[in-house]
PyMOL Python script that loads the backbone (N, CA, C, O; Angstrom):
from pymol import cmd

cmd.read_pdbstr("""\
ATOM      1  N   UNK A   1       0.819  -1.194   0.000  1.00  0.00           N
ATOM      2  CA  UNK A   1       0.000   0.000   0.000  1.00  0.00           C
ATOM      3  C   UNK A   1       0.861   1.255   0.000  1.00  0.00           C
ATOM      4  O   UNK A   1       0.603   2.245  -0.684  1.00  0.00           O
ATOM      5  N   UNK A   2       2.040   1.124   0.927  1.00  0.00           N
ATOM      6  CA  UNK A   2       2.795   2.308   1.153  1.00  0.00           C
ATOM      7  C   UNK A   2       3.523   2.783  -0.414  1.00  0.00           C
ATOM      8  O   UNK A   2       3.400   3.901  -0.914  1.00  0.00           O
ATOM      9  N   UNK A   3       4.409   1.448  -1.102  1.00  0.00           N
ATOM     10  CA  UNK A   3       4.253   1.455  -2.103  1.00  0.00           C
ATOM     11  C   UNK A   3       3.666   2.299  -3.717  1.00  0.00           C
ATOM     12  O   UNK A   3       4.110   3.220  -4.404  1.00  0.00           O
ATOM     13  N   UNK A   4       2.604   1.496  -3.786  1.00  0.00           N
ATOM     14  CA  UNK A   4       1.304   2.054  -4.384  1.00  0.00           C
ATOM     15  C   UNK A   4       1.582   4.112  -4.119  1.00  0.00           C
ATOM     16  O   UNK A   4       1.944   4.808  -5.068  1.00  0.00           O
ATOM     17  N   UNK A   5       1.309   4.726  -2.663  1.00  0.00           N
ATOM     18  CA  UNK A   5       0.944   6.001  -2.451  1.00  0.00           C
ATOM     19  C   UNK A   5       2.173   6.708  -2.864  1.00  0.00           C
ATOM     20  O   UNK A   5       2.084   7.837  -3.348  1.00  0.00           O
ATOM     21  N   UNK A   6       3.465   6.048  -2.687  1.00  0.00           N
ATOM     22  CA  UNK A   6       4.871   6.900  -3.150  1.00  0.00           C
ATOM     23  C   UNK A   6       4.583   6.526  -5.055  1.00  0.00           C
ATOM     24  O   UNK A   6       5.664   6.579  -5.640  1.00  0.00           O
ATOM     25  N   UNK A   7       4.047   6.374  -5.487  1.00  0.00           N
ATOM     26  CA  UNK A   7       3.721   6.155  -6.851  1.00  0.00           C
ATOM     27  C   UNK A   7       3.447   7.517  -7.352  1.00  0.00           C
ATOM     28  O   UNK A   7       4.095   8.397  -7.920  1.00  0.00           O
ATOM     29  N   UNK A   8       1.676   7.280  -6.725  1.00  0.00           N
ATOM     30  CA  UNK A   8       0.869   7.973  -6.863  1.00  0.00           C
ATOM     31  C   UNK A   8       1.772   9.303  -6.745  1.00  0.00           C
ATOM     32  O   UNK A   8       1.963   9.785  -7.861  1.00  0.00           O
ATOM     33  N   UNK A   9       2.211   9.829  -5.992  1.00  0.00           N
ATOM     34  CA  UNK A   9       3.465  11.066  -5.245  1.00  0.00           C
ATOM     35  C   UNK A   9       4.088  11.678  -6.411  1.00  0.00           C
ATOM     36  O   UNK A   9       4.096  12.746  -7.024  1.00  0.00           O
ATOM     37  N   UNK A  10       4.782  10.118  -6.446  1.00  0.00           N
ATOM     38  CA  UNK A  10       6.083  10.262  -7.297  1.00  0.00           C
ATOM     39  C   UNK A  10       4.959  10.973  -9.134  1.00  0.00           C
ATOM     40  O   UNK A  10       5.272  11.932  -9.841  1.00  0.00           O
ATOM     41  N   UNK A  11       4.139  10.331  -9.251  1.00  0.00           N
ATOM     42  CA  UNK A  11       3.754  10.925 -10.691  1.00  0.00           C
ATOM     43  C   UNK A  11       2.369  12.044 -10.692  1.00  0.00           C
ATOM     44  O   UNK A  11       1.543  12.099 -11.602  1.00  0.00           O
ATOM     45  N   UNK A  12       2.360  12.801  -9.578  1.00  0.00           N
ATOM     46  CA  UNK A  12       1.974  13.722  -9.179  1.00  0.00           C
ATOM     47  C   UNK A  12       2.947  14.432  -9.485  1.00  0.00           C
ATOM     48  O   UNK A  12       2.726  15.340 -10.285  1.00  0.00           O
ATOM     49  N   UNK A  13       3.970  14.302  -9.095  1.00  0.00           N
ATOM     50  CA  UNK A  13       5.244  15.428  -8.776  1.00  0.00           C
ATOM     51  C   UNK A  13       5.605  15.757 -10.146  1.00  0.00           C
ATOM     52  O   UNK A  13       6.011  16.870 -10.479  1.00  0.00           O
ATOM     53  N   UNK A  14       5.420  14.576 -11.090  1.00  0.00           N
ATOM     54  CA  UNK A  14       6.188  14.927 -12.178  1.00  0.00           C
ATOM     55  C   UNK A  14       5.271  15.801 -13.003  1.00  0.00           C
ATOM     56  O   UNK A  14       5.714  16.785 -13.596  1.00  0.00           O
ATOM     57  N   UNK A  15       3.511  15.322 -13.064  1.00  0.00           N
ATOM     58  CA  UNK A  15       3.036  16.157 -13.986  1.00  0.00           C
ATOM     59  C   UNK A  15       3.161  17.690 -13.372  1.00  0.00           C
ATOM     60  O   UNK A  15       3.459  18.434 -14.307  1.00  0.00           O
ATOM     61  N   UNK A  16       3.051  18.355 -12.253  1.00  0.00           N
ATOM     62  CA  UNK A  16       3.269  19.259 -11.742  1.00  0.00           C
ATOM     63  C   UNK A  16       4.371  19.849 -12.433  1.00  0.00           C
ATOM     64  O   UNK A  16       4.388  20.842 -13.159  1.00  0.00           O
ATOM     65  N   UNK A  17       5.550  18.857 -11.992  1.00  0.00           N
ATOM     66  CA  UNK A  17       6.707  19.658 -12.608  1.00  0.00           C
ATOM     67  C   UNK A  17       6.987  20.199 -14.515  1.00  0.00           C
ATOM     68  O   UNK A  17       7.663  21.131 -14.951  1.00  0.00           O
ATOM     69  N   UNK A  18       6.079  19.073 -15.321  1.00  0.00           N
ATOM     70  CA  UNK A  18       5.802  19.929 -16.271  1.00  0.00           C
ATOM     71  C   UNK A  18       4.923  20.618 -16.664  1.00  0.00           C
ATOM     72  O   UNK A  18       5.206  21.305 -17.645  1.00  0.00           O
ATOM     73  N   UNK A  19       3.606  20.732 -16.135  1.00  0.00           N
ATOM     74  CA  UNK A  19       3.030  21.887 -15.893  1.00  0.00           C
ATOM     75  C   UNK A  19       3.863  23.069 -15.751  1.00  0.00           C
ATOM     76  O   UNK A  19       3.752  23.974 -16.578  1.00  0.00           O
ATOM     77  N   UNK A  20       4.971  23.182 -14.454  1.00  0.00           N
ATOM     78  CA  UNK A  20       5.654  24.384 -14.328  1.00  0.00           C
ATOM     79  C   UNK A  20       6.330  24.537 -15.674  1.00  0.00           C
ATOM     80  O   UNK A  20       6.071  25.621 -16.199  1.00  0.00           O
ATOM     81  N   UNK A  21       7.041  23.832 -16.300  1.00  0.00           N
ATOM     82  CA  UNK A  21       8.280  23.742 -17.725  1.00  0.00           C
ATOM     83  C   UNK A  21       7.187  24.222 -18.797  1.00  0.00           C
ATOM     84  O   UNK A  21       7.651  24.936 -19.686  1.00  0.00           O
ATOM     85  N   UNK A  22       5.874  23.962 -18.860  1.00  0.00           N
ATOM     86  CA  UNK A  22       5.074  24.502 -19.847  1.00  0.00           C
ATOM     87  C   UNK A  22       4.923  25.942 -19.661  1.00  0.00           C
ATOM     88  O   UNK A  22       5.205  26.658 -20.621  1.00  0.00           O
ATOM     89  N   UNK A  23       4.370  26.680 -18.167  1.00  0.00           N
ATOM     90  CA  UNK A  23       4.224  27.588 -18.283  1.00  0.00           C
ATOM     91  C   UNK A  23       5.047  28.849 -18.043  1.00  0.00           C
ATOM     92  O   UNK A  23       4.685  30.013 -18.212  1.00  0.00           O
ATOM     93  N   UNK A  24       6.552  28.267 -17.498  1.00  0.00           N
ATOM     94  CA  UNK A  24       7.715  29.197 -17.663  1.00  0.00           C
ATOM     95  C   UNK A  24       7.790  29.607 -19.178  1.00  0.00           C
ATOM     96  O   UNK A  24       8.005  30.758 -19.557  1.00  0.00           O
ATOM     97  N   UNK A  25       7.537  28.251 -20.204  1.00  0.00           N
ATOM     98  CA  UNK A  25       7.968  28.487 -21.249  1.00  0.00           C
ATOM     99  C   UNK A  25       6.973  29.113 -21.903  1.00  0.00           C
ATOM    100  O   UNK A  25       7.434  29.295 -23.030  1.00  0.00           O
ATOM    101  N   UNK A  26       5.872  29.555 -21.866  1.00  0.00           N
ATOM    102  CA  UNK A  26       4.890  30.094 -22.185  1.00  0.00           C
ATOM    103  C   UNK A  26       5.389  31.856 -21.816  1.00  0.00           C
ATOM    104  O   UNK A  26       5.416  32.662 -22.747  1.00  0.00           O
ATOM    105  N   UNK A  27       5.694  32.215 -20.635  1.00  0.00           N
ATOM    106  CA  UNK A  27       6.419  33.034 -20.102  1.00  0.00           C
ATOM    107  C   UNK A  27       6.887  33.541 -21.103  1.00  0.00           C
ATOM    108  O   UNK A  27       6.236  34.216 -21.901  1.00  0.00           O
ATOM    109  N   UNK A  28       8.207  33.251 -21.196  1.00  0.00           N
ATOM    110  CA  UNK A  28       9.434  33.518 -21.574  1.00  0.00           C
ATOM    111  C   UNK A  28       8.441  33.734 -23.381  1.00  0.00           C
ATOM    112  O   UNK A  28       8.531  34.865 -23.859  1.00  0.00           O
ATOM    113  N   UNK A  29       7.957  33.122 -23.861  1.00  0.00           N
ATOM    114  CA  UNK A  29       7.546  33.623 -25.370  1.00  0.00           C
ATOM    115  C   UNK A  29       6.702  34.337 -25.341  1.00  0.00           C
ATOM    116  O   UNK A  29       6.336  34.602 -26.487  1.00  0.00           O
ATOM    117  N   UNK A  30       6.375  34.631 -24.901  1.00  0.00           N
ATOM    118  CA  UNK A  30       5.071  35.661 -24.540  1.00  0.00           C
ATOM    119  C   UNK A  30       6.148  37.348 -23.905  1.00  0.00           C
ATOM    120  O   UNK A  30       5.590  38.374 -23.518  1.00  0.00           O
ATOM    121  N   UNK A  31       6.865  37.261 -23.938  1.00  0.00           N
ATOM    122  CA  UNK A  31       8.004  38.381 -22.804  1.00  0.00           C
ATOM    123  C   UNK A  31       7.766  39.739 -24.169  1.00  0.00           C
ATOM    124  O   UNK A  31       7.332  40.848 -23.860  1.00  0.00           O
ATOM    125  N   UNK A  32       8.067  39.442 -25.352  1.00  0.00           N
ATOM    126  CA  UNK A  32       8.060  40.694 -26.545  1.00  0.00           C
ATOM    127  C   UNK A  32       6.269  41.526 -26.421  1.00  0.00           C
ATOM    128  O   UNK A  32       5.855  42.681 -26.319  1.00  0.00           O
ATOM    129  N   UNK A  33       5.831  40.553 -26.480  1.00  0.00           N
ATOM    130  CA  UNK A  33       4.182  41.452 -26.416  1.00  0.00           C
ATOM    131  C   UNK A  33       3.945  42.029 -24.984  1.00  0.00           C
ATOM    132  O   UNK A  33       3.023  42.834 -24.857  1.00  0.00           O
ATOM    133  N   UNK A  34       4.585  41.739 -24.053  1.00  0.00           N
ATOM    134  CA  UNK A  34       4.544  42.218 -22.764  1.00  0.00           C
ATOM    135  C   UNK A  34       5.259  43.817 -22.460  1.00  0.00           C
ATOM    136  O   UNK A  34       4.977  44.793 -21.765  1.00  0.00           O
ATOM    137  N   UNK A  35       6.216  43.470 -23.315  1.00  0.00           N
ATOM    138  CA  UNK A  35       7.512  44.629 -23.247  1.00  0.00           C
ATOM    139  C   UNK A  35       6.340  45.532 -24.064  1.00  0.00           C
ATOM    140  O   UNK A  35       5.949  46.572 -23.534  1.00  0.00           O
ATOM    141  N   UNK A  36       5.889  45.187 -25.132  1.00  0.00           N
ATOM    142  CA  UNK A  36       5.113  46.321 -26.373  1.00  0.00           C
ATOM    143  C   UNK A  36       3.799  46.337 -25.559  1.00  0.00           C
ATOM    144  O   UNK A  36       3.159  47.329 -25.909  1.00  0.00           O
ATOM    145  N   UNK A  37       3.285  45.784 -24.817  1.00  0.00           N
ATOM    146  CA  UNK A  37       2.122  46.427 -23.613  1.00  0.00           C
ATOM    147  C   UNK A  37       2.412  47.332 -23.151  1.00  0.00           C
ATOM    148  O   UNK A  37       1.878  48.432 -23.296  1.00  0.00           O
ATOM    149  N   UNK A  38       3.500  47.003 -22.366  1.00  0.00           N
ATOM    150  CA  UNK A  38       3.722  48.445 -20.986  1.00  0.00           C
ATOM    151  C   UNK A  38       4.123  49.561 -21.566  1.00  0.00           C
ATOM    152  O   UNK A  38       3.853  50.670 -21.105  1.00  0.00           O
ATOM    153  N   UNK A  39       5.086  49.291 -23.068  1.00  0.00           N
ATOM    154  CA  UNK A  39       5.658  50.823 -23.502  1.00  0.00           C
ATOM    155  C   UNK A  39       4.131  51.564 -24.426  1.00  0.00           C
ATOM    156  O   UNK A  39       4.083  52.778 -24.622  1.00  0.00           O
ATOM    157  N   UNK A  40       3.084  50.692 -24.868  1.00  0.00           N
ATOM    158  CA  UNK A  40       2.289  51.333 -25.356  1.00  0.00           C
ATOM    159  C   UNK A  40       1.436  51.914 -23.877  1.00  0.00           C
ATOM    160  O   UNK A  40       0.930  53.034 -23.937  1.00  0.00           O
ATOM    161  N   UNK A  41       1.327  51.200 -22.735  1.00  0.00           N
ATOM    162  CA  UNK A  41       0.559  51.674 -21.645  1.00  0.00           C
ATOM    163  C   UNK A  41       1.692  53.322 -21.313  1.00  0.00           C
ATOM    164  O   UNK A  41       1.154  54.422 -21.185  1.00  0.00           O
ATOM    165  N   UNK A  42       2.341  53.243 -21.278  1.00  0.00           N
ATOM    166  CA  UNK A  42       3.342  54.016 -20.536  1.00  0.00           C
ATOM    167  C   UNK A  42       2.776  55.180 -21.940  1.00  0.00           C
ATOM    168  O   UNK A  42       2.390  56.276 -21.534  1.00  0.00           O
ATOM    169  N   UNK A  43       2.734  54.983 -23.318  1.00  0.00           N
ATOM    170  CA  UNK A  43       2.787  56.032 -24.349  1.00  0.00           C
ATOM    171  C   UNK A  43       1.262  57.118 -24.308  1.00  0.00           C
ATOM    172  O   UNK A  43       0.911  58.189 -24.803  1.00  0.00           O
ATOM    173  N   UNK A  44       0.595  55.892 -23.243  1.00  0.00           N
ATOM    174  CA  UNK A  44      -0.407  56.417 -23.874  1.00  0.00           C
ATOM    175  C   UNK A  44      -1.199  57.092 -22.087  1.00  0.00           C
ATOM    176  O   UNK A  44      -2.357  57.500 -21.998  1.00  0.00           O
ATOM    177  N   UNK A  45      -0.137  57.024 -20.827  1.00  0.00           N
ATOM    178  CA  UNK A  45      -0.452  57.975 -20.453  1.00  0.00           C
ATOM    179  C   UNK A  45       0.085  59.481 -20.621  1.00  0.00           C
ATOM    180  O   UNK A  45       0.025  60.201 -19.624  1.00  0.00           O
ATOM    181  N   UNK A  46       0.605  60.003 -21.811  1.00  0.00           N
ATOM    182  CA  UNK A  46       0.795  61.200 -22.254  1.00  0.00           C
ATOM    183  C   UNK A  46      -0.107  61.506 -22.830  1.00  0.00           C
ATOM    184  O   UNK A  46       0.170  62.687 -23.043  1.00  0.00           O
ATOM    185  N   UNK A  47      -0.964  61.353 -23.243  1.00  0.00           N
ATOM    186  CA  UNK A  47      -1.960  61.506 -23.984  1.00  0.00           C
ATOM    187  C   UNK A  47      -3.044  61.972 -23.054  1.00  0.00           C
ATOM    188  O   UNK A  47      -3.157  61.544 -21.905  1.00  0.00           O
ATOM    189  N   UNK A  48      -3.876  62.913 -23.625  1.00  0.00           N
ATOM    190  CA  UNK A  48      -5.398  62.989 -23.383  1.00  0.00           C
ATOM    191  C   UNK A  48      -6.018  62.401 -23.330  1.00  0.00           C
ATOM    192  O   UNK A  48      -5.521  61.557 -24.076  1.00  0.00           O
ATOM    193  N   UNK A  49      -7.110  61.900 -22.950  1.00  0.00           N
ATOM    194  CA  UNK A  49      -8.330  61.217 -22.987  1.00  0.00           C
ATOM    195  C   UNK A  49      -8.484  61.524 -24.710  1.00  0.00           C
ATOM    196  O   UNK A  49      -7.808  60.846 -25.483  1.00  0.00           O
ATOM    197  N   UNK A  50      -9.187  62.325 -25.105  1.00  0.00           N
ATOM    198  CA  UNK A  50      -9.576  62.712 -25.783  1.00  0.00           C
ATOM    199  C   UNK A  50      -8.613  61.910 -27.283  1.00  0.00           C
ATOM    200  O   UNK A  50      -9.029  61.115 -28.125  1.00  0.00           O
ATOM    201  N   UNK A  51      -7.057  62.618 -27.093  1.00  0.00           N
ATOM    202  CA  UNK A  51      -6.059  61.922 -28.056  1.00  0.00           C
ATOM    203  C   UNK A  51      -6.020  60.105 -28.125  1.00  0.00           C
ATOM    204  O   UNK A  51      -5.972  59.349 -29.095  1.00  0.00           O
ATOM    205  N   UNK A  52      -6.075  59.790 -26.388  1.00  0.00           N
ATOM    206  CA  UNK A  52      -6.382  58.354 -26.953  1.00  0.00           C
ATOM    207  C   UNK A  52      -7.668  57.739 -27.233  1.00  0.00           C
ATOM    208  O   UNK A  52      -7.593  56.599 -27.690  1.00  0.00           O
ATOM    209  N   UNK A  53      -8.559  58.109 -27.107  1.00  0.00           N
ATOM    210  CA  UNK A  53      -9.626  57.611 -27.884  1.00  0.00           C
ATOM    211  C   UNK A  53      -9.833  57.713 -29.252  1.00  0.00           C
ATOM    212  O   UNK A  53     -10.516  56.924 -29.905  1.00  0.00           O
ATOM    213  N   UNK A  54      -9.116  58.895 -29.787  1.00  0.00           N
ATOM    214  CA  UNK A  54      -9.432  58.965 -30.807  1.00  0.00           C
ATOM    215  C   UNK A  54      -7.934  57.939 -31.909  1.00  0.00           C
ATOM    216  O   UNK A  54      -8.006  57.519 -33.064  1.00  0.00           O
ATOM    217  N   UNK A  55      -7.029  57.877 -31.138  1.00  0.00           N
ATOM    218  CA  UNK A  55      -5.960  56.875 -31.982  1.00  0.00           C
ATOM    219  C   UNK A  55      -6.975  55.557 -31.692  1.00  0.00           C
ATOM    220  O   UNK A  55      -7.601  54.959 -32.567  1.00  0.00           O
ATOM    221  N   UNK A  56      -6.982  55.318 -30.556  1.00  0.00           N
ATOM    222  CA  UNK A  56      -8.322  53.730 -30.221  1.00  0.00           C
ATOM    223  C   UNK A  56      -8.851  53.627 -31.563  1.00  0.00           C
ATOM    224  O   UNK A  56      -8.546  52.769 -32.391  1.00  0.00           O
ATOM    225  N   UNK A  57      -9.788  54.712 -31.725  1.00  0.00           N
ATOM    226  CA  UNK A  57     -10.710  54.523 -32.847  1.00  0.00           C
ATOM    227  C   UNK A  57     -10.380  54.500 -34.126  1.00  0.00           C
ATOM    228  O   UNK A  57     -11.005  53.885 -34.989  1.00  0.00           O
ATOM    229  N   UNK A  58      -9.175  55.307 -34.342  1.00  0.00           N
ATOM    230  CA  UNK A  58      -7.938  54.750 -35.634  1.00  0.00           C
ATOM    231  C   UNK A  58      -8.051  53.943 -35.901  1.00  0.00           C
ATOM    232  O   UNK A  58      -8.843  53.670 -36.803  1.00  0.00           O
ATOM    233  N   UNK A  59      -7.136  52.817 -35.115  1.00  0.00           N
ATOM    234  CA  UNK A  59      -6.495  52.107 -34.821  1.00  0.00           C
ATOM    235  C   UNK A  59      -7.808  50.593 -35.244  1.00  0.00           C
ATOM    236  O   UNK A  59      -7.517  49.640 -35.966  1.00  0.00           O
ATOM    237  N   UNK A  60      -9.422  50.834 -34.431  1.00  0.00           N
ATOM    238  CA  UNK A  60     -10.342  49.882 -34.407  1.00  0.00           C
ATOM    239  C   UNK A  60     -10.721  49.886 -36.215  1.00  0.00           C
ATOM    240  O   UNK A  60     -10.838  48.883 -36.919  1.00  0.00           O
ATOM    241  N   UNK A  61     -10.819  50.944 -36.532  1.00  0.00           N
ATOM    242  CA  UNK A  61     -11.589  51.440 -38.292  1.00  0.00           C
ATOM    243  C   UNK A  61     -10.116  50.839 -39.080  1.00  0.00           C
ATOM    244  O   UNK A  61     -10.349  50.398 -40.206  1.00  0.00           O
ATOM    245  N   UNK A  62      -8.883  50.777 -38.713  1.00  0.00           N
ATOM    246  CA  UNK A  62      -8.046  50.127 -39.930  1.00  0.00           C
ATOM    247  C   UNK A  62      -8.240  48.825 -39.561  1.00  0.00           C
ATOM    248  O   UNK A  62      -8.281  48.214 -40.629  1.00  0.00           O
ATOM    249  N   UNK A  63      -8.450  47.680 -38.232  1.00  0.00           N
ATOM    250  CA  UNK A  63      -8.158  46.810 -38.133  1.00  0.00           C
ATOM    251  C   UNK A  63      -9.703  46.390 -39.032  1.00  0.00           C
ATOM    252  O   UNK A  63      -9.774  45.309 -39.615  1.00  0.00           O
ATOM    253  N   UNK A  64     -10.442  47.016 -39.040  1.00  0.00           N
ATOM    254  CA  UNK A  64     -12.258  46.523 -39.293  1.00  0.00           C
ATOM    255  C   UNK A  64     -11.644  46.531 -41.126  1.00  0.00           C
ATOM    256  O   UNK A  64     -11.670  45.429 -41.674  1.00  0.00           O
ATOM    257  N   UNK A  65     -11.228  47.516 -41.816  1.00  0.00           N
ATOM    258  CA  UNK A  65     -10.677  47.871 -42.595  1.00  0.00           C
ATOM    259  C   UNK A  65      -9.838  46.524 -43.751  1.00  0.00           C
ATOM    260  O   UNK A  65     -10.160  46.313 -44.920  1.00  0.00           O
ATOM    261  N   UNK A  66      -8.928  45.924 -43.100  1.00  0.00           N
ATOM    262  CA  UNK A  66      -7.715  44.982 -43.151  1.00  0.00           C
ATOM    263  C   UNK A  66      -8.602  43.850 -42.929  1.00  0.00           C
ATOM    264  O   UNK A  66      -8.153  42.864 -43.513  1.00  0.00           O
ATOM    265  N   UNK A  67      -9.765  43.593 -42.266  1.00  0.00           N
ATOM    266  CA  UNK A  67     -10.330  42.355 -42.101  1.00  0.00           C
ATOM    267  C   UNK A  67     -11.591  42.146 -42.892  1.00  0.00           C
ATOM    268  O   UNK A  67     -12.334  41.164 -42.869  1.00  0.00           O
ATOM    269  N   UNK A  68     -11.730  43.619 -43.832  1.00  0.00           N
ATOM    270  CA  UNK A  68     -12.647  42.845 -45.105  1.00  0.00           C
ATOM    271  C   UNK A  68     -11.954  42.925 -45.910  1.00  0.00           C
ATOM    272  O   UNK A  68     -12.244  42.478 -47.020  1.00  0.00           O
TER     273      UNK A  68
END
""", "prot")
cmd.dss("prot")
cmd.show_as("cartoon", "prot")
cmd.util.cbc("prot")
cmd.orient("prot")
């Protein structure tokens, strides 16, 4: 029985541990769109309200634009 439960343990531990190896690595590729988040967050508190809504709405009319 004791057996058997260090099994069970033992392949607990492992899917865990690649769970973690999946989502470091998920991390780490994902790091460029993160960097181009914060510098667009950071760009766009210079802006007005007013200035960023209206790039927003740019920005929504070319993508609507490009997708017919």
């Amino acid at each position: 029985m004791i057996k058997f439960a260090i099994w069970i343990i033992a392949i607990c531990e492992i899917v865990r541990a690649a769970q973690n190896a999946m989502q470091l690595m998920m991390i780490k590729c994902d790091a460029g769109r993160r960097e181009n988040l914060y510098s667009e967050f950071i760009k766009s508190l210079s802006q007005t309200d007013r200035e960023f809504v209206r790039r927003m709405l740019d920005e929504y009319e070319q993508q609507e634009a490009d997708d017919a």
